[in-house]
N, C-alpha and C positions, 0 to 999 in steps of 0.2 A: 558433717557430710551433707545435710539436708541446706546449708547457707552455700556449697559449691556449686551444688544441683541446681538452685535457684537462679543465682549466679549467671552458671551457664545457660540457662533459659532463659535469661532477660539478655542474655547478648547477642543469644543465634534470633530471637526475635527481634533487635534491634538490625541483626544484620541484614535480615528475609528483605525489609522493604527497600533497603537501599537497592540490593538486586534485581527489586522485581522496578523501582522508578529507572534504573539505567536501561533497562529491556525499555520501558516506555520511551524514555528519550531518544535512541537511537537512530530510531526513526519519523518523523514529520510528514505530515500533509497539509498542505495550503488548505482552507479552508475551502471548496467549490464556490464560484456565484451563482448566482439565479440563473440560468439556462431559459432565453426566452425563443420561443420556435414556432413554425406554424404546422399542421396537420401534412403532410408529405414530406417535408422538408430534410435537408440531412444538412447534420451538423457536426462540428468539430467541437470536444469539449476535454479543454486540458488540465492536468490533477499535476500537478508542481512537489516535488517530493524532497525531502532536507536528511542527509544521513549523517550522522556526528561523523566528524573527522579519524577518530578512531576505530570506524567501523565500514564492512562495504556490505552489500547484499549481493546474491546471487542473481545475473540476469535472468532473461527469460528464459534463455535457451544456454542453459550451465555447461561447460564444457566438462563436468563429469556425471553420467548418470544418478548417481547416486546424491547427488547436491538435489538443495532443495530450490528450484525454480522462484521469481518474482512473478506472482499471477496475479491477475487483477479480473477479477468480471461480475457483472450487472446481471441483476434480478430481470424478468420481461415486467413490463409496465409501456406507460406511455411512449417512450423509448424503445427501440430496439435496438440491442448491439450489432454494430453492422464488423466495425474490426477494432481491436486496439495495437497501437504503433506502440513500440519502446523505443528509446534513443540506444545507437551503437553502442555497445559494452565497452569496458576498458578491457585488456588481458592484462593482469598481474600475476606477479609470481609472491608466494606465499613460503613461509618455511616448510611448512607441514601439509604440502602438497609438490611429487616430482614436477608438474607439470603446470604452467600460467594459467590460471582461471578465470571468465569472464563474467565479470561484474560489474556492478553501478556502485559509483561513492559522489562522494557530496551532492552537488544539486543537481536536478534532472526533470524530465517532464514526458510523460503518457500521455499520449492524447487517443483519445477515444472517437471513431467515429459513429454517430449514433442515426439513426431515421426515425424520425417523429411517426407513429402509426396513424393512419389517416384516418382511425375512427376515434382518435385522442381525446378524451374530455375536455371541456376547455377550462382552463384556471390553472390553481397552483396545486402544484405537486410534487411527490420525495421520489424517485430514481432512488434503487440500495444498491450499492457494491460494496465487496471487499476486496482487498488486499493485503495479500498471504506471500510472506517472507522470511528469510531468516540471515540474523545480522551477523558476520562473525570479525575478529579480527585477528592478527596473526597466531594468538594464542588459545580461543577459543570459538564456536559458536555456540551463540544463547542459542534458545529452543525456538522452536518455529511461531510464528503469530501474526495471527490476521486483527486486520485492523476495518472497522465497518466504515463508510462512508456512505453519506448521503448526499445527494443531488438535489438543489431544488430547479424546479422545474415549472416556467408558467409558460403555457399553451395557450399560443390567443385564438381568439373567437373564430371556429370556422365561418363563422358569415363575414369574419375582417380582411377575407382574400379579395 
């Protein structure tokens, strides 16, 4: 009895991290580049996102309440979030939903509009965001999971205007 038990406990732990690497996979983000700005400025800065083909995410604006939103937002720092854009959803139909839902699958891109604060430090610096999602596909959704992103960020010299 004691060599079953064992057994079964080296397999469900064999199985945990396959589970938890596919949640990983799912979804991708483009690395950010260096964001270079001056002190008033407003910028565009877009974050390029990769969904495995077997999965979609919930847009921003879900067409059912209870679905869990694609959010995206930034810490206040040298930056300030002025808006962020998403690209048009797809509406698909799902089994296990009466009604087409609107989502994001494969590649896509957020762009963020940001204003540099005019009292900005000047140098390099990290912008934090996350982005908080949940990936499903026709037979299930994994659980919800944000993912941290950082910005780098060089602000040139207020005396370089």
């Amino acid at each position: 009895m004691r060599i079953v038990l064992t057994a079964t406990a080296l397999l469900a732990v064999s199985i945990l991290p396959a589970a938890f690497s596919q949640q990983n996979a799912v979804l991708t983000i483009a690395s950010p580049k260096t964001i270079t700005a001056r002190p008033g400025a407003t910028i565009d800065v877009p974050l390029d996102i990769w969904i495995d083909p077997a999965f979609h995410v919930n847009s921003n604006a879900p067409s059912d309440p209870y679905l869990i939103p694609l959010r995206l937002t930034w810490s206040p720092g040298a930056l300030e979030n002025a808006a962020v854009s998403f690209p048009p959803p797809k509406t698909q139909k799902f089994g296990f939903s009466e009604t087409p839902l609107s989502v994001f699958s494969g590649q896509f891109r957020i762009v963020t509009k940001f204003t540099v604060a005019q009292n900005a430090p000047s140098g390099l610096g990290i912008v934090s965001g996350k982005l908080r999602y949940q990936a499903c596909n026709d037979h299930e959704c994994l659980p919800p999971k944000t993912i941290a992103i950082d910005l780098p960020v060089d602000i040139e010299n207020h005396s370089a205007r």
